[in-house]
C-alpha positions in Angstrom: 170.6 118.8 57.3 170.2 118.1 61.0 168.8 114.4 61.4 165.8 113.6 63.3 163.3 110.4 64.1 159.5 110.3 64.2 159.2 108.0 67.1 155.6 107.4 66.4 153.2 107.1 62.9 150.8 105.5 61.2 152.2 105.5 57.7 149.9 102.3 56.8 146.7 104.3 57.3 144.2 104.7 55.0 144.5 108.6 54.8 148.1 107.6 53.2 146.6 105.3 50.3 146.5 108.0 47.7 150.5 109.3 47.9 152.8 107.4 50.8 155.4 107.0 48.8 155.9 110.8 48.0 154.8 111.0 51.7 158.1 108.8 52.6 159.7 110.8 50.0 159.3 114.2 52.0 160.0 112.6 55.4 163.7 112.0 53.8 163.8 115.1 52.4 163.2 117.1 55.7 165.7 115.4 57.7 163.9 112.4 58.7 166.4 109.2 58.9 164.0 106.9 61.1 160.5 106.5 61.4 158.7 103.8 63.8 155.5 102.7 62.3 153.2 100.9 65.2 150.2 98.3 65.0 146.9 99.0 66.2 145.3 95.4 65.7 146.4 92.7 63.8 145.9 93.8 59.9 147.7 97.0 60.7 150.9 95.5 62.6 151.1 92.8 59.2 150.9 96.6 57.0 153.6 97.7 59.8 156.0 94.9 58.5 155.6 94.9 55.4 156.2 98.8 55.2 159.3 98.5 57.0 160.5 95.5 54.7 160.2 97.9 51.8 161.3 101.0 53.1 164.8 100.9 55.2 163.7 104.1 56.8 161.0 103.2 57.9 161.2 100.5 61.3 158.1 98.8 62.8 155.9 98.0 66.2 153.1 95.6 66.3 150.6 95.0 68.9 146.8 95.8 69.8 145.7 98.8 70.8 143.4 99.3 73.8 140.5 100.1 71.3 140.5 96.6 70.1 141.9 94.6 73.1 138.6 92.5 73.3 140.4 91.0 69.9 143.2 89.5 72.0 142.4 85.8 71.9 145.2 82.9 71.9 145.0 82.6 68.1 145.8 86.2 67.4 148.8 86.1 70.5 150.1 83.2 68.8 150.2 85.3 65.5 151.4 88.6 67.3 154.4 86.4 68.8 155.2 85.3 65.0 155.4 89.1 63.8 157.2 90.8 66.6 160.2 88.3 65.6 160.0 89.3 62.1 163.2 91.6 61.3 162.5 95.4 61.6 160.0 95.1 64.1 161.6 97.0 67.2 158.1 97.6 69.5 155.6 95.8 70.9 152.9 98.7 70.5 150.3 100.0 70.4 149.3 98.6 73.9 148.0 100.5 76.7 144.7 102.1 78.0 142.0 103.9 77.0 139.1 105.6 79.3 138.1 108.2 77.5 136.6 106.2 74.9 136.4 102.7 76.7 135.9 100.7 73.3 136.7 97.5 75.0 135.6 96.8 78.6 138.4 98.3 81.3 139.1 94.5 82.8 139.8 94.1 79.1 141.9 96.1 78.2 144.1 95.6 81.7 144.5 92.3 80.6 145.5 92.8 77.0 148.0 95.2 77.9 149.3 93.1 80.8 149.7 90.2 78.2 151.5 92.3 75.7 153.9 93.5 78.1 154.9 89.9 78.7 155.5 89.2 74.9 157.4 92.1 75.1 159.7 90.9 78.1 159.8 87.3 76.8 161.5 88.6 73.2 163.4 91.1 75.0 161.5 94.5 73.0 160.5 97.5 74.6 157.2 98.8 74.5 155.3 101.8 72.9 152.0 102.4 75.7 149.3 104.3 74.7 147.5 106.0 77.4 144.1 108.1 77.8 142.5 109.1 80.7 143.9 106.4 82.7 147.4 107.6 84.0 147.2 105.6 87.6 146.4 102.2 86.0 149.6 102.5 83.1 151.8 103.5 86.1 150.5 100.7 88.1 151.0 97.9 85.7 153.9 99.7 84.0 155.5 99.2 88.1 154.1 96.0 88.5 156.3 94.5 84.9 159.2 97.1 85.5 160.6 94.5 88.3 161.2 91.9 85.3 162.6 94.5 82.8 165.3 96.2 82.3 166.1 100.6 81.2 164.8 99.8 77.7 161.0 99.5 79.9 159.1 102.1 76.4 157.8 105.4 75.8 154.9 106.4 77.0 153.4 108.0 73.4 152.0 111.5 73.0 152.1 111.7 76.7 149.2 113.5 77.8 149.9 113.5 81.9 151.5 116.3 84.4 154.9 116.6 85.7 154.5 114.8 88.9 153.3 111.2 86.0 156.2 112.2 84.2 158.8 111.9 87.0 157.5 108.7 87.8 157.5 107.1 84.5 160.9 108.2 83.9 161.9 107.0 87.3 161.3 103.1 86.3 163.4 104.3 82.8 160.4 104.9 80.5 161.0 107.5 77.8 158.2 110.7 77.4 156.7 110.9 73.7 155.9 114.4 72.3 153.7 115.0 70.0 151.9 117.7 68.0 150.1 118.9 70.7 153.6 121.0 72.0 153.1 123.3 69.3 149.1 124.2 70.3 148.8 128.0 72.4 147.5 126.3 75.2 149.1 123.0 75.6 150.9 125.0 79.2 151.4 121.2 81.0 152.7 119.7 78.1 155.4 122.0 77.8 155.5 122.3 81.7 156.3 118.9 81.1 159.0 119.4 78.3 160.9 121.5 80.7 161.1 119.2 83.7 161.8 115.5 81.7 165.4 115.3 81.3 166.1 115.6 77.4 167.8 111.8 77.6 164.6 111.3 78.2 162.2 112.8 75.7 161.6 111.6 71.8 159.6 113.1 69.7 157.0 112.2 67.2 154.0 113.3 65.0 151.4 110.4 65.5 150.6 111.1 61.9 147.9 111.3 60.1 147.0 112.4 63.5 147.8 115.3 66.1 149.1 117.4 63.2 151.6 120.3 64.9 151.1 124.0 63.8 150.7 125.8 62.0 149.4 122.5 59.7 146.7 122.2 62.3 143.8 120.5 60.8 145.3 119.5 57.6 146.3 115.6 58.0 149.9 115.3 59.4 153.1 113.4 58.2 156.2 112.8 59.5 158.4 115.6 58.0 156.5 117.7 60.4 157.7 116.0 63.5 160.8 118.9 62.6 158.0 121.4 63.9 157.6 119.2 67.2 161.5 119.5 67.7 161.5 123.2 67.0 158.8 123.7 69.9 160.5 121.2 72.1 163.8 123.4 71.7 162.3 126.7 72.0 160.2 125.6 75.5 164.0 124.4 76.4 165.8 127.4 75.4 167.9 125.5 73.1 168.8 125.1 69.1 167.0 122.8 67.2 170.2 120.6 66.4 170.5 120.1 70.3 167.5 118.5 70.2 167.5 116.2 67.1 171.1 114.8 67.8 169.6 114.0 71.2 166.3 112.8 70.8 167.9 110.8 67.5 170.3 108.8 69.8 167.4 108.3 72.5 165.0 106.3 69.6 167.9 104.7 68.3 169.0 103.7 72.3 165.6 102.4 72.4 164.6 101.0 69.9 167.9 99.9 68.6 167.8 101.4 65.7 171.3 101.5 63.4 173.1 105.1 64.6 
């Protein structure tokens, strides 16, 4: 079975209490070798470690998403720091931006996100950046720290910008996260977008529980779907599905290091 990686899920969420182990069970079963499992704040980036100790398909991200980057203080850096050296960890993520629901203050957020990129030049990780609704700022600090950084820069998750964003992220070496949303009738720039990022450039991923890819839409998703995200990927490409997987595969394992 062509091999693929979900390059991006929550599989310590709550919505996975009842059965993640037979959810981790069907993620192997469809073809899924890797998954990365990010933070959002400090109790889910300690979940994100411990899941990855347990499960050796399963790698792990920590960091503080924008929603709680008023959190950010220098005790909970100082703890950050101590878990992004803990084996498996391959991310410093979530970080980013957030306008659209602005649930810690913009100067905030900047700030959290600039401090996290640090962390993640100073132990030499890449970075998974979440960003909605604020495009021009994550480009601007992304150019700002790309000078101190080297190709392995991130991925810019579920990317949600237009073609010209695109270019420019993958200019300073940042890889283009695809989500769910590929799959939807009327996601036309996304796939706009799919079809002008060079495929060394693109990985794929559900987001799960969220973002869940037709024709699952509005049932929770998982990562044995993110073979649905690679089937819409290949089709918008005019290519077979194992063209896709084999690359996209050895871009997450480029970039996050991950054992080929």
């Amino acid at each position: 079975m062509t091999e693929l990686v979900d390059s991006h899920c929550h599989l310590d969420a709550p919505q996975f209490d009842a059965d993640r182990d037979a959810v981790i069970a069907r993620m192997a079963e469809s073809g899924v070798r890797y998954a990365i499992n990010p933070g959002v704040d400090l109790p889910s980036s300690r979940a994100a470690v411990a899941l990855a100790r347990q499960h050796e398909s399963i790698y792990a991200a920590v960091g503080i998403h924008p929603h709680e980057a008023k959190t950010l203080d220098a005790v909970a850096l100082k703890e950050l720091k101590q878990l992004a050296t803990s084996p498996r960890v391959v991310a410093v993520g979530e970080i980013g931006l957030d306008y659209y629901r602005d649930l810690s203050p913009r100067d905030v957020q900047r700030r959290t996100f600039e401090v996290q990129l640090e962390l993640a030049a100073e132990l030499d990780l890449p970075v998974i950046v979440h960003d909605r609704d604020a495009h021009d700022d994550v480009l601007g600090i992304l150019r700002d720290w790309h000078s101190t950084f080297d190709i392995r820069a991130g991925v810019l998750h579920s990317f949600s910008g237009d073609v010209a964003m695109a270019e420019q992220a993958v200019a300073k070496g940042v890889y283009i996260g695809v989500s769910g949303p590929v799959t939807y009738k009327n996601a036309h720039r996304l796939r706009d977008v799919v079809r002008a990022v060079p495929l060394e450039r693109l990985l794929i991923e559900t987001d799960a529980p969220y973002l869940t890819p037709h024709p699952h839409r509005g049932q929770r998703n998982e990562p044995a779907y993110v073979r649905r995200v690679a089937q819409a990927v290949a089709d918008v490409r005019d290519l077979i599905l194992e063209q896709v997987a084999a690359q996209t595969t050895a871009n997450a394992c480029v970039l996050f290091g991950l054992a080929g």
